[in-house]
One Martini backbone bead per residue (centre of mass of N, CA, C, O) as a GRO file, in nm:
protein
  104
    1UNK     BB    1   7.358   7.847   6.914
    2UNK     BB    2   7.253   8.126   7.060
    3UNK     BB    3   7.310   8.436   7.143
    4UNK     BB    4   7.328   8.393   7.465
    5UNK     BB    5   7.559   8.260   7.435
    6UNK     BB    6   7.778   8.400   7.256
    7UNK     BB    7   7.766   8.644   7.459
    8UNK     BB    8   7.873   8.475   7.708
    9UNK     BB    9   8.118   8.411   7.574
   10UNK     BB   10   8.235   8.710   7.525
   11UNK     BB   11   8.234   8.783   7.775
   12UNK     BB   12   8.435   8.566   7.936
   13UNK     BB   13   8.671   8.665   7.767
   14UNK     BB   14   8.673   8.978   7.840
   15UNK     BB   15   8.733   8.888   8.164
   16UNK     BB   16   8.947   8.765   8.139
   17UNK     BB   17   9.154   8.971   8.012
   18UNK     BB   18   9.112   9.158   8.272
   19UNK     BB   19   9.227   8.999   8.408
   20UNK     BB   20   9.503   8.926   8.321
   21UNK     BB   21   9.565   9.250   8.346
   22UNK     BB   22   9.540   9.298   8.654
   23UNK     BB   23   9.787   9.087   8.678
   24UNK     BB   24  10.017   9.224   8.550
   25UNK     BB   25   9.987   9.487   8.739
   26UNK     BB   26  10.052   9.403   8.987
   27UNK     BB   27  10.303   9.292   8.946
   28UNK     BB   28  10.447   9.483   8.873
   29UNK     BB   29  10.439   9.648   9.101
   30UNK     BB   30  10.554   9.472   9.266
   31UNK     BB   31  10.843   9.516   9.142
   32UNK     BB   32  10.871   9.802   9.222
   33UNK     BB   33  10.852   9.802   9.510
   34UNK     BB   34  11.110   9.633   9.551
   35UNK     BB   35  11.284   9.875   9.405
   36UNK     BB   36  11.219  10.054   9.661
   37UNK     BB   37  11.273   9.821   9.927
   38UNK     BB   38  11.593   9.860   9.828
   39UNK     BB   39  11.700  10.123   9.684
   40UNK     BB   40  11.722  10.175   9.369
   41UNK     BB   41  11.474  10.355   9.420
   42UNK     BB   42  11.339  10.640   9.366
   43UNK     BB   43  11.035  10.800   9.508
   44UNK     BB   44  10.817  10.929   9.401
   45UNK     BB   45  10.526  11.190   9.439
   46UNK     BB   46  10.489  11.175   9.079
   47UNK     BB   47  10.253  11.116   8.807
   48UNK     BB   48  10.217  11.093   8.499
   49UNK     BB   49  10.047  10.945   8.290
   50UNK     BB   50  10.262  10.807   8.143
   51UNK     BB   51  10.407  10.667   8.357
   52UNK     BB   52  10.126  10.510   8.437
   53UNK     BB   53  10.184  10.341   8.160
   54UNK     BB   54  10.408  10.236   8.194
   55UNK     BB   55  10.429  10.083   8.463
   56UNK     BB   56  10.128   9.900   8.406
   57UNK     BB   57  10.016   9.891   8.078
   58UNK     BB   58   9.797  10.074   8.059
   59UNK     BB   59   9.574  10.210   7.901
   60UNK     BB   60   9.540  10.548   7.841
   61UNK     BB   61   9.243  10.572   7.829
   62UNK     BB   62   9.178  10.406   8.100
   63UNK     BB   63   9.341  10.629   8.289
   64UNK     BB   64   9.194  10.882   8.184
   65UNK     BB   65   8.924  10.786   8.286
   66UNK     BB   66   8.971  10.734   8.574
   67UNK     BB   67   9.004  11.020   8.634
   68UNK     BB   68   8.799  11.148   8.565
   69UNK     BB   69   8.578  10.990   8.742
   70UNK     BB   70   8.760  10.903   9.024
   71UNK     BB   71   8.903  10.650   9.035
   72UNK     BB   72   9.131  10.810   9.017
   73UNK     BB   73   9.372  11.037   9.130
   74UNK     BB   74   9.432  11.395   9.081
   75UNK     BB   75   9.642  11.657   8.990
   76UNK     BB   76   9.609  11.950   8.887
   77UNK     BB   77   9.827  12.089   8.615
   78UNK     BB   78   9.702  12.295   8.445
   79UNK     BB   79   9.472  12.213   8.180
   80UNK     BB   80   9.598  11.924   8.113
   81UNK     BB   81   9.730  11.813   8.366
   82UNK     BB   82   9.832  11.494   8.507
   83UNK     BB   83   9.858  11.389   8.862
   84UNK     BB   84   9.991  11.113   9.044
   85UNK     BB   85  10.002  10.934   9.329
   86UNK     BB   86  10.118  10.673   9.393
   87UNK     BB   87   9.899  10.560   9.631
   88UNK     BB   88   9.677  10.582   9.441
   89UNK     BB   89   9.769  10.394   9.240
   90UNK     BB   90   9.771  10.140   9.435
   91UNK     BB   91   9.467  10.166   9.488
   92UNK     BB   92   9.326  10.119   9.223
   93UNK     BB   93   9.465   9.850   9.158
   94UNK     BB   94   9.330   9.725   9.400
   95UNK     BB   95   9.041   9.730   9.347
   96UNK     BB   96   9.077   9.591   9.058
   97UNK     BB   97   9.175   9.332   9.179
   98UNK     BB   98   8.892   9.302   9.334
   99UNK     BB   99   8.701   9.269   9.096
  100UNK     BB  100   8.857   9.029   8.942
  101UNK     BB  101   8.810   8.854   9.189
  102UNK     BB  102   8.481   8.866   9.256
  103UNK     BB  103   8.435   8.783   8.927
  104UNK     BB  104   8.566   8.493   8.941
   0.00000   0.00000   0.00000
């Protein structure tokens, strides 16, 4: 086997992981949003990072990145603190989920 087949291989496997794992998020959100369109739970305005990873389940420096980016939109409040709107949140997900389905 060739280094380009070995890459090509490794490449394979992390995409597969990336689908997984948006597709894990996606679910998630599926569930919260029954759990607000039932009335179980009130809707934030805002979630902090923290929220974030814990909704979703995406790892914290993922989150910290797509804010830098701009792929997640963010409003600041003081100079470390970063709060996301819900919509905002539900809109990166559909991307990400767009793009694994895309590459897949």
């Amino acid at each position: 086997m060739g280094v380009g087949a070995v890459s090509a291989s490794v490449q394979e496997r992390e995409l597969a992981r990336l689908v997984r794992a948006v597709e894990a998020l996606a679910d998630r959100v599926e569930r919260l949003e029954g759990l607000l369109v039932s009335g179980a739970v009130e809707a934030p305005r805002t979630l902090s990072v923290d929220e974030v990873v814990r909704l979703t389940g995406a790892p914290r420096r993922m989150v910290l990145a797509a804010i830098r980016t701009g792929a997640l939109p963010a409003v600041e409040v003081g100079e470390r603190t970063r709060l996301v709107r819900p919509q905002d949140l539900d809109m990166w997900l559909e991307r990400l989920e767009r793009r694994s389905v895309d590459a897949a």
